[in-house]
N, C-alpha and C positions, 0 to 999 in steps of 0.2 A: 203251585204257588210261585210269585214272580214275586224277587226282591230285588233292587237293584239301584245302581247309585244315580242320585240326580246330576244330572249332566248342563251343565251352565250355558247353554249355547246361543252364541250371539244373535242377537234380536229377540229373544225371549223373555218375557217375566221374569222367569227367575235368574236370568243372568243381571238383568237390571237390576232387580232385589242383590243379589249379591254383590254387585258394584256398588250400589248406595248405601248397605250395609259392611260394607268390608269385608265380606265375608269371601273373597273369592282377590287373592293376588295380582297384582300387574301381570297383565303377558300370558298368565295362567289359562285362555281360553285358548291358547294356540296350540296346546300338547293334552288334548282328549283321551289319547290313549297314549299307551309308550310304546317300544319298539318292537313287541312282539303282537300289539294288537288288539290289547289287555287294557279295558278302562279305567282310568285315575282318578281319583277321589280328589277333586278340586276343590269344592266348599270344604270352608271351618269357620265352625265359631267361636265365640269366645272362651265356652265349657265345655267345646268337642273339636279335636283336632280330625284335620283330614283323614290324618294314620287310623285316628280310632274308628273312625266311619268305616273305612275301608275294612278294616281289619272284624270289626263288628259284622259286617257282610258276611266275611268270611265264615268267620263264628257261626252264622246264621244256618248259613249255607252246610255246613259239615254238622251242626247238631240235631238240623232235620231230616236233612237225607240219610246219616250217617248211622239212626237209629238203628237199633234192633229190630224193629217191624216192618219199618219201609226199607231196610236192607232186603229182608229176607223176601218184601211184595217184588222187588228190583231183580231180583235174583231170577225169581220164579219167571218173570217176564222173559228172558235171553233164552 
């Protein structure tokens, strides 16, 4: 399973979408990732911040893998 954040990148759809809806900062398309390499959650909207998106990934990401079942299928696998 892939989750993963939308990435605003210039000449695209959705970077335009996001410019004409505001959803996406001045300047904002120039720092994709941060300084270790790690991708930023640029869009927000008006009823979800950037933070939350991101953070909501996270979420995502630690409640499926982090399972009991698929723990234990990950385990067995090494």
């Amino acid at each position: 399973m892939q989750v993963s954040l939308a990435a605003p990148y210039p000449g695209t759809t959705l970077y335009r979408q996001a410019v004409e809806n505001g959803w996406l900062e001045t300047n904002q398309d120039a720092n994709l990732v941060n300084d270790k390499g790690v991708q930023l959650a640029l869009i927000s909207y008006p009823h979800l911040s950037k933070e939350e998106i991101y953070h909501g990934v996270e979420t995502f990401y630690r409640n499926f893998y982090f399972r009991p079942r698929k723990s234990g299928r990950s385990s067995r696998k090494c």
